[in-house]
PDB file of N, CA, C and O in Angstrom, chain B, residues numbered from 101:
ATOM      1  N   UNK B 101     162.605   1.800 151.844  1.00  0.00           N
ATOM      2  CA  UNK B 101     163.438   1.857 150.622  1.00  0.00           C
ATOM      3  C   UNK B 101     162.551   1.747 149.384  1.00  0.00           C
ATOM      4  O   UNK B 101     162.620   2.399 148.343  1.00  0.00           O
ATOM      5  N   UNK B 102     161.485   0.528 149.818  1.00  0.00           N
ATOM      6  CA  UNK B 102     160.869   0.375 148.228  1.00  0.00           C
ATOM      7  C   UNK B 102     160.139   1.951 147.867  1.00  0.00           C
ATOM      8  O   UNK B 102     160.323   2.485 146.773  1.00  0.00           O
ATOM      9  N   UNK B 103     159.298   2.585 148.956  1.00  0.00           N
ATOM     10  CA  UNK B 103     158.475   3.789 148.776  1.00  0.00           C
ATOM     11  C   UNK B 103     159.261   5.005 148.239  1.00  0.00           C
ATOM     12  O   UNK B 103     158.924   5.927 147.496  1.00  0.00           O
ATOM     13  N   UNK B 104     160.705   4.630 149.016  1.00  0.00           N
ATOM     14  CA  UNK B 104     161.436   5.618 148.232  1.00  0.00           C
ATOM     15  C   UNK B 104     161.754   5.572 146.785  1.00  0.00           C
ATOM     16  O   UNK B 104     161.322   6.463 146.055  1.00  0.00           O
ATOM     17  N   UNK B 105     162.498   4.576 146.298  1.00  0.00           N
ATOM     18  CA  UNK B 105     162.385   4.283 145.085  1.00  0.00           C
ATOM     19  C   UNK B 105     161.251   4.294 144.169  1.00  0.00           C
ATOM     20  O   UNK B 105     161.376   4.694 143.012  1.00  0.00           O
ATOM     21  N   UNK B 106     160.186   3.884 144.631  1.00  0.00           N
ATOM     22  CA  UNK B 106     158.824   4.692 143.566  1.00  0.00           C
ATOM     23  C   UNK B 106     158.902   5.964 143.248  1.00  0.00           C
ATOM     24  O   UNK B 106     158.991   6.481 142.134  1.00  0.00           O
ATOM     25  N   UNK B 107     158.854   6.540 144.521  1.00  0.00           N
ATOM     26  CA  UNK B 107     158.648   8.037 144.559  1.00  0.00           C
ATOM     27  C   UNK B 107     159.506   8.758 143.624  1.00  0.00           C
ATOM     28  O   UNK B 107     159.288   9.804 143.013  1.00  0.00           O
ATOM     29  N   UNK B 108     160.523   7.993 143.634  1.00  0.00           N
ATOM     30  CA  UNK B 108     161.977   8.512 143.026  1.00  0.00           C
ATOM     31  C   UNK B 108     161.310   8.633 141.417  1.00  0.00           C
ATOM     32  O   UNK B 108     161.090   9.689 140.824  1.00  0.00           O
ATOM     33  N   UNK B 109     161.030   7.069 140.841  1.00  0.00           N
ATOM     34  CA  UNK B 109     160.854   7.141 139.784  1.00  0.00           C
ATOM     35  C   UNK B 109     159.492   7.433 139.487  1.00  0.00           C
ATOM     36  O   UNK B 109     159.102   7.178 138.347  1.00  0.00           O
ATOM     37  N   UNK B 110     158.735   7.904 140.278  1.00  0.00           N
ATOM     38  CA  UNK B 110     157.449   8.430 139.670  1.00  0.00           C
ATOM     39  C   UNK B 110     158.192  10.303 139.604  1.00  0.00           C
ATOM     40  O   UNK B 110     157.312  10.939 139.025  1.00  0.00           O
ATOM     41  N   UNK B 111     159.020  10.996 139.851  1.00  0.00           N
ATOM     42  CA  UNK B 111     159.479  12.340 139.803  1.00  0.00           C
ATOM     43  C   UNK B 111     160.443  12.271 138.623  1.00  0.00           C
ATOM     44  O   UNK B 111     160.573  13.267 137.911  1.00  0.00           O
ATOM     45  N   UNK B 112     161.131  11.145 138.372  1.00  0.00           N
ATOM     46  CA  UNK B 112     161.954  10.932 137.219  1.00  0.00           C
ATOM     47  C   UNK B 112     160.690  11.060 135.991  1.00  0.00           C
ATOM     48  O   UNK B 112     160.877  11.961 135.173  1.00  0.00           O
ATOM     49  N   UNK B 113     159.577  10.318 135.838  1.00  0.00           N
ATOM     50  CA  UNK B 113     158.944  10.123 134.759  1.00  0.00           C
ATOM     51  C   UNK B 113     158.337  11.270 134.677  1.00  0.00           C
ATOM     52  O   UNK B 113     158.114  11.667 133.533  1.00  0.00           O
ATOM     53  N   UNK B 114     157.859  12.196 135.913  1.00  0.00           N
ATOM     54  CA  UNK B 114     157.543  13.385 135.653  1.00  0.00           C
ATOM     55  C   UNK B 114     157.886  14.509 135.002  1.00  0.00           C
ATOM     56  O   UNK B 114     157.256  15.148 134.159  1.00  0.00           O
ATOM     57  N   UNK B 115     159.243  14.738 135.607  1.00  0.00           N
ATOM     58  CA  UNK B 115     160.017  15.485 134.890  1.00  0.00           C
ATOM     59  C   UNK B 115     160.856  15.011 133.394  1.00  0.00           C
ATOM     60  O   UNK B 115     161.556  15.579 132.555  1.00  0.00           O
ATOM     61  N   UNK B 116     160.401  13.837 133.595  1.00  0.00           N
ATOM     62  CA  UNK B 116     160.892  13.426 131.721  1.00  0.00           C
ATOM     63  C   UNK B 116     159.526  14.095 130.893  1.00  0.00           C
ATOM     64  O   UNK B 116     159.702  14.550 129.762  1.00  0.00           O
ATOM     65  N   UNK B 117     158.261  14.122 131.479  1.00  0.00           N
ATOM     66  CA  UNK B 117     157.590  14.568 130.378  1.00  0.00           C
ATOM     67  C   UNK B 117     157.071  15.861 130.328  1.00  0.00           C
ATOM     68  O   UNK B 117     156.370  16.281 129.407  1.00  0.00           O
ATOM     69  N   UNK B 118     157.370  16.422 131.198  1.00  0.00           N
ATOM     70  CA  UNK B 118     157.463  18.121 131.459  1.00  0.00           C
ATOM     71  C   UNK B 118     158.681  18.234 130.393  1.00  0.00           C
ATOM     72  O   UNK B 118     158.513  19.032 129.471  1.00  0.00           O
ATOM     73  N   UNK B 119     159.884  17.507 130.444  1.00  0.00           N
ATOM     74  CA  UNK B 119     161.054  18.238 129.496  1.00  0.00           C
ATOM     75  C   UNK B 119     160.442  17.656 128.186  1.00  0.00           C
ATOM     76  O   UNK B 119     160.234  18.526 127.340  1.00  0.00           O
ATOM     77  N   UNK B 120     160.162  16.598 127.882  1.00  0.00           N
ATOM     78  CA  UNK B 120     159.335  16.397 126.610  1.00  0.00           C
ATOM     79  C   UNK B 120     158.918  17.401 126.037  1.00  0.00           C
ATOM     80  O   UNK B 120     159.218  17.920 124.963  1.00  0.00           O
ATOM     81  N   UNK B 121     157.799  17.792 127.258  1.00  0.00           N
ATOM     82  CA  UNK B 121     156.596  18.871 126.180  1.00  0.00           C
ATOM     83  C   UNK B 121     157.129  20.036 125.993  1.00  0.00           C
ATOM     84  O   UNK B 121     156.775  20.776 125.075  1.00  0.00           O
ATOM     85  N   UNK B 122     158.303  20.414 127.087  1.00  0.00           N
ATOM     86  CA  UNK B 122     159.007  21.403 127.063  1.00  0.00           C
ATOM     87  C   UNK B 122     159.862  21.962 125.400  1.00  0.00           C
ATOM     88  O   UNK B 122     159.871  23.040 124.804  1.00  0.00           O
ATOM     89  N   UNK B 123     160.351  20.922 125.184  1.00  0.00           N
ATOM     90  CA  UNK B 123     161.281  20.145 123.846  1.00  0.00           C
ATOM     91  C   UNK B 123     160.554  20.304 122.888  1.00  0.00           C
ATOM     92  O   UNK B 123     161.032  20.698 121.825  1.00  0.00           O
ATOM     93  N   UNK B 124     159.520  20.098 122.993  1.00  0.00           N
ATOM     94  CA  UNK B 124     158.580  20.082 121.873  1.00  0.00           C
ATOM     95  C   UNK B 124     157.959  21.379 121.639  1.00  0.00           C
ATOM     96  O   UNK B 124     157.737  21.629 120.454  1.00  0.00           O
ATOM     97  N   UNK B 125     157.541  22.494 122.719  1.00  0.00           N
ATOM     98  CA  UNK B 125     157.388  23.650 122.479  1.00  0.00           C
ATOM     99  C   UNK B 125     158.416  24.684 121.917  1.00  0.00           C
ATOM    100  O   UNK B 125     158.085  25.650 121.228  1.00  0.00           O
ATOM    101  N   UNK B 126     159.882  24.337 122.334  1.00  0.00           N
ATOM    102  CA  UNK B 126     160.673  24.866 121.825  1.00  0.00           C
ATOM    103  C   UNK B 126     161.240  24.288 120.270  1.00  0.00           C
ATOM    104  O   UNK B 126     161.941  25.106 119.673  1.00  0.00           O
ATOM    105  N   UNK B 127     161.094  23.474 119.838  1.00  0.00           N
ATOM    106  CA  UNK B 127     160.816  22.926 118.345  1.00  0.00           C
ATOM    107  C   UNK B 127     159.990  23.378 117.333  1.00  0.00           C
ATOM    108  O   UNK B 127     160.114  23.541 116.119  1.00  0.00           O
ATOM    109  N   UNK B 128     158.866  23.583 118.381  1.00  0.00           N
ATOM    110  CA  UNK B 128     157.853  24.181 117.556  1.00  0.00           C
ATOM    111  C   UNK B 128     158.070  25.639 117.229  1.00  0.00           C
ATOM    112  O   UNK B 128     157.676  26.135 116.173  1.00  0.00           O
ATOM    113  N   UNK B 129     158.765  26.365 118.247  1.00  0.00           N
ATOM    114  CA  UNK B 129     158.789  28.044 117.943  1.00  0.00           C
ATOM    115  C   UNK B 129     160.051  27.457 117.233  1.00  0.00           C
ATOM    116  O   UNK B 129     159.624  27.570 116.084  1.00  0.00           O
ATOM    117  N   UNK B 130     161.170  26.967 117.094  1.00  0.00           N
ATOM    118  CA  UNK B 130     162.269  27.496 116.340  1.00  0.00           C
ATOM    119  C   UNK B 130     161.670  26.899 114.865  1.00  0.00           C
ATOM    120  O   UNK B 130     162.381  27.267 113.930  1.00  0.00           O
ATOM    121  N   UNK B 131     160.527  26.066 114.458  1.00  0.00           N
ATOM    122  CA  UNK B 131     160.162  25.931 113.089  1.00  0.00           C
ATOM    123  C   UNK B 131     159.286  27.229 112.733  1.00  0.00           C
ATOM    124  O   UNK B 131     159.105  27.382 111.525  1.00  0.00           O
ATOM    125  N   UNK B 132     158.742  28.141 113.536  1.00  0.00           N
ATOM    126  CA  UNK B 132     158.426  28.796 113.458  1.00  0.00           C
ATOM    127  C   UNK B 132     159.001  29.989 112.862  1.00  0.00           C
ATOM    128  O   UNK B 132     158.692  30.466 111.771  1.00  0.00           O
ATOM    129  N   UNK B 133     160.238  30.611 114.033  1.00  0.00           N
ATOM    130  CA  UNK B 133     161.056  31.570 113.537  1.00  0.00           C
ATOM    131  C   UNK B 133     161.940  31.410 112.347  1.00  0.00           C
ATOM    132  O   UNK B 133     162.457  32.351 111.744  1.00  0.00           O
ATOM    133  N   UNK B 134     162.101  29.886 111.996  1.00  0.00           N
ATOM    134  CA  UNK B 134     162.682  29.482 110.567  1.00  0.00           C
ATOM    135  C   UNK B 134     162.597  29.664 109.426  1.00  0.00           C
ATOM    136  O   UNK B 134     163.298  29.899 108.441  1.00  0.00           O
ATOM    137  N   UNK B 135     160.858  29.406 109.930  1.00  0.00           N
ATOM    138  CA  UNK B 135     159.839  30.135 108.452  1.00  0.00           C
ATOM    139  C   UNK B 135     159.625  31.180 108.395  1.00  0.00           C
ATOM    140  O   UNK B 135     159.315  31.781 107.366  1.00  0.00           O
ATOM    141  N   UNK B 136     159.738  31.638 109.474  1.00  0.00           N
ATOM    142  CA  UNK B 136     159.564  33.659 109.452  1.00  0.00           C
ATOM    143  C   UNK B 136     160.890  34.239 108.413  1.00  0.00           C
ATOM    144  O   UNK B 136     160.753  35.190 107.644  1.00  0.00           O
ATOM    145  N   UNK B 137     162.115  33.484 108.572  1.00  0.00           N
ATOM    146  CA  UNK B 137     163.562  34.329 108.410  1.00  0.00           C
ATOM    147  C   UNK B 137     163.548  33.641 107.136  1.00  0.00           C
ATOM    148  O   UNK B 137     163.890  34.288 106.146  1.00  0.00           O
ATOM    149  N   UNK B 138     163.247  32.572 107.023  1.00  0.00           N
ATOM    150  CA  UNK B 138     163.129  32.422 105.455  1.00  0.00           C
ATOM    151  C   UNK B 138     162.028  33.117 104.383  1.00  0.00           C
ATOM    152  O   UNK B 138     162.189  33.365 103.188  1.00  0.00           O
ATOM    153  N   UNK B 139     160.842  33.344 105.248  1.00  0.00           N
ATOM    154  CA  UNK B 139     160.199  33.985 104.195  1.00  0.00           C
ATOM    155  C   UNK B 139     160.684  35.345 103.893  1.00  0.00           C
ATOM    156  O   UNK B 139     160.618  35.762 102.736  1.00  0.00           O
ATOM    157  N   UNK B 140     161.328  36.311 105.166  1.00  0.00           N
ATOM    158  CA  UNK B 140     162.207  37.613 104.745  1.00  0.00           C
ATOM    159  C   UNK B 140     163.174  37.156 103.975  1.00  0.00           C
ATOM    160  O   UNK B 140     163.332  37.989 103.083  1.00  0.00           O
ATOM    161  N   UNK B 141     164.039  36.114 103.821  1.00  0.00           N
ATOM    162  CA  UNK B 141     165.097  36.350 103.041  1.00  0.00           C
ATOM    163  C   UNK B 141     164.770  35.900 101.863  1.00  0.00           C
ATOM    164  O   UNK B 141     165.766  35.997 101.146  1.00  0.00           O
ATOM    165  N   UNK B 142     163.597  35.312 101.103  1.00  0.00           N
ATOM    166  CA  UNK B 142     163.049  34.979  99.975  1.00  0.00           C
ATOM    167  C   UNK B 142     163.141  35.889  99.552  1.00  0.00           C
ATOM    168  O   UNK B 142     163.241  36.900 100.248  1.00  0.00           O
ATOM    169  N   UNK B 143     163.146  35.924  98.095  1.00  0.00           N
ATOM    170  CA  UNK B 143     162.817  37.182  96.663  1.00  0.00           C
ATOM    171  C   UNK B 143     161.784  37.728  96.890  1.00  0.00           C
ATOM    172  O   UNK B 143     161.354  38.582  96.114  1.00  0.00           O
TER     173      UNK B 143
END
């Protein structure tokens, strides 16, 4: 039981920081495409 439960939460913390960086790459392109559509719709 205990080995299971590690295991468990060593795949929980994994995949928390895979979706992290994940989160964060997709943050980064939508500040990206933000500034793109704002600089077209500028004067």
């Amino acid at each position: 039981m205990q080995n299971n439960i590690r295991s468990s939460d060593q795949v929980v913390v994994y995949f928390s920081s895979k979706m992290g960086s994940m989160v964060r790459m997709v943050e980064n392109g939508v500040e990206v495409v933000s500034k793109r559509r704002r600089k077209n719709r500028g004067p």
